[in-house]
C-alpha positions in Angstrom: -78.0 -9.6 -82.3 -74.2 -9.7 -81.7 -74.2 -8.9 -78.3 -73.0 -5.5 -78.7 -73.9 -2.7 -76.8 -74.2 0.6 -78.4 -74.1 3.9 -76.7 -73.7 8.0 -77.9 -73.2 10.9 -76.5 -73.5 14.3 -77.6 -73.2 17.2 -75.8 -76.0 19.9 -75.7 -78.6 17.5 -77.0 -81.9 17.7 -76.0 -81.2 20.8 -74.1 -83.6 22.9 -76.5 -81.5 21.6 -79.5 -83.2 23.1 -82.8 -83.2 21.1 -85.7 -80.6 22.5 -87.7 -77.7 21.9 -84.6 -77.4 18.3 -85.4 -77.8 16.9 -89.0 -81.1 16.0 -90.0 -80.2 12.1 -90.4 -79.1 12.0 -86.5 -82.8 13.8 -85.8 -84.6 11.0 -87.8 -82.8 8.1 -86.4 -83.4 9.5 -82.8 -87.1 9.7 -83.4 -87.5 6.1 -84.9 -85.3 4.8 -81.5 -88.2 6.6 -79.6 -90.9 5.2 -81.6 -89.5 1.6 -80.9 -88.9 2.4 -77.2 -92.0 3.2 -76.3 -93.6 0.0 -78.5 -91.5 -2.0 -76.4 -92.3 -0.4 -73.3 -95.9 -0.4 -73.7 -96.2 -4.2 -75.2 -93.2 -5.6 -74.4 -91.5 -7.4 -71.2 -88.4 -7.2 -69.5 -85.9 -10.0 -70.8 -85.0 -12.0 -67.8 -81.9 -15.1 -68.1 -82.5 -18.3 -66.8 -80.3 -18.1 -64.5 -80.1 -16.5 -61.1 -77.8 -15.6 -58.0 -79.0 -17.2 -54.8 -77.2 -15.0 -51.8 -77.6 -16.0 -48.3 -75.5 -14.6 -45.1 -75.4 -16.9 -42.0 -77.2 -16.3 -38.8 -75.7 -16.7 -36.1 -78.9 -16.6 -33.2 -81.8 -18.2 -34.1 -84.1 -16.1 -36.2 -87.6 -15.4 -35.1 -90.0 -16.1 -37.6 -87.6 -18.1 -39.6 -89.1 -20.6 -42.4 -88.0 -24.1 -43.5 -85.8 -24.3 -45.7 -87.8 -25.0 -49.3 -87.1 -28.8 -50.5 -85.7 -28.6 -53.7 -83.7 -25.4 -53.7 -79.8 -25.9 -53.2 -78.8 -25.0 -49.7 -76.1 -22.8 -49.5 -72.5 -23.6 -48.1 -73.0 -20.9 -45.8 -71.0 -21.2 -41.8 -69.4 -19.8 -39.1 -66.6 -19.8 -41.6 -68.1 -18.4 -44.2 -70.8 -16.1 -43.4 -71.6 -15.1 -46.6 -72.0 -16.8 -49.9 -73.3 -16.5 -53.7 -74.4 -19.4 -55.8 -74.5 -19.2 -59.3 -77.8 -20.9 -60.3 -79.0 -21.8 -63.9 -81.6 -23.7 -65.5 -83.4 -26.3 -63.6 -81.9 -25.4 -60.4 -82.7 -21.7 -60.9 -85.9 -22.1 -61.2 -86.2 -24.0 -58.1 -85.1 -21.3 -56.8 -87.5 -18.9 -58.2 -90.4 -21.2 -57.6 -89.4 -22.1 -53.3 -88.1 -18.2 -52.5 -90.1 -15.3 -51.9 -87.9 -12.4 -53.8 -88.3 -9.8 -51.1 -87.2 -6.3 -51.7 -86.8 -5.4 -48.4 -84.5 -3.9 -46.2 -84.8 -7.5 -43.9 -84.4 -10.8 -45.7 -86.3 -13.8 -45.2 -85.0 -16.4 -42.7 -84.6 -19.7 -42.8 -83.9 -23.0 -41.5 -81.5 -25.0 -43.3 -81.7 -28.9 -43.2 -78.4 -29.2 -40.8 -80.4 -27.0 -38.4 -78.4 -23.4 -38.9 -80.1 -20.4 -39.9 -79.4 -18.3 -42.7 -81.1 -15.1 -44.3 -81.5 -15.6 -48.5 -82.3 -13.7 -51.7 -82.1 -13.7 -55.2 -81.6 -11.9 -58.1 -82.1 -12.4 -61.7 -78.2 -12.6 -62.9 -76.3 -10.3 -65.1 -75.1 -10.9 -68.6 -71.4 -10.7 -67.5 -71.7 -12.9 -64.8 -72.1 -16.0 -66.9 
């Protein structure tokens, strides 16, 4: 694939549309999209990059129930002067990061204890194709 995104719009489709309000062609193609959209639903998985973005906002109290900071995951650069950060992580580094972070979809991130003693709350998501 090219990279290209297609997209269409038509107005009053699907909204009880008989078949002779579109041309039959646009009808046929629309069922084969469904018929691979559901194969790939049912069988397949969602395509995720190697690569991630590590965000972490700095703390500054120290956090109860805070956790050491995993070895082997890049700490971020995160301060008094900067209290919030994003690092770009790919490959080797980002899977570090996927391996020593609990992902946590809640409204409260994880806390943790950084090497240098500050404490910082962190998350991750998988990045976006733009981003990189």
């Amino acid at each position: 694939m090219d990279g290209h995104y297609l997209t269409a719009h038509l107005d009053g489709w699907g909204d009880g549309d008989e078949w002779g309000d579109f041309p039959k062609a646009l009808h046929e193609l629309y069922d084969h999209l469904q018929t691979l959209r559901r194969a790939v639903r049912a069988d397949g998985e969602p395509w995720r990059p190697d690569a991630v973005l590590l965000v972490a906002v700095h703390l500054d109290f120290e956090a109860a129930g805070y956790e050491p900071w995993p070895g082997g995951v890049p700490v971020p650069k995160v301060g008094a002067d900067r209290r919030y950060l994003e690092t770009k992580c790919a490959g080797a580094k980002a899977r570090r990061v996927r391996r020593g972070l609990p992902r946590s979809g809640e409204h409260v991130w994880p806390f943790y204890r950084t090497p240098v003693g500050a404490f910082i709350a962190a998350n991750w998501r998988y990045s976006l194709p733009h981003e990189w």
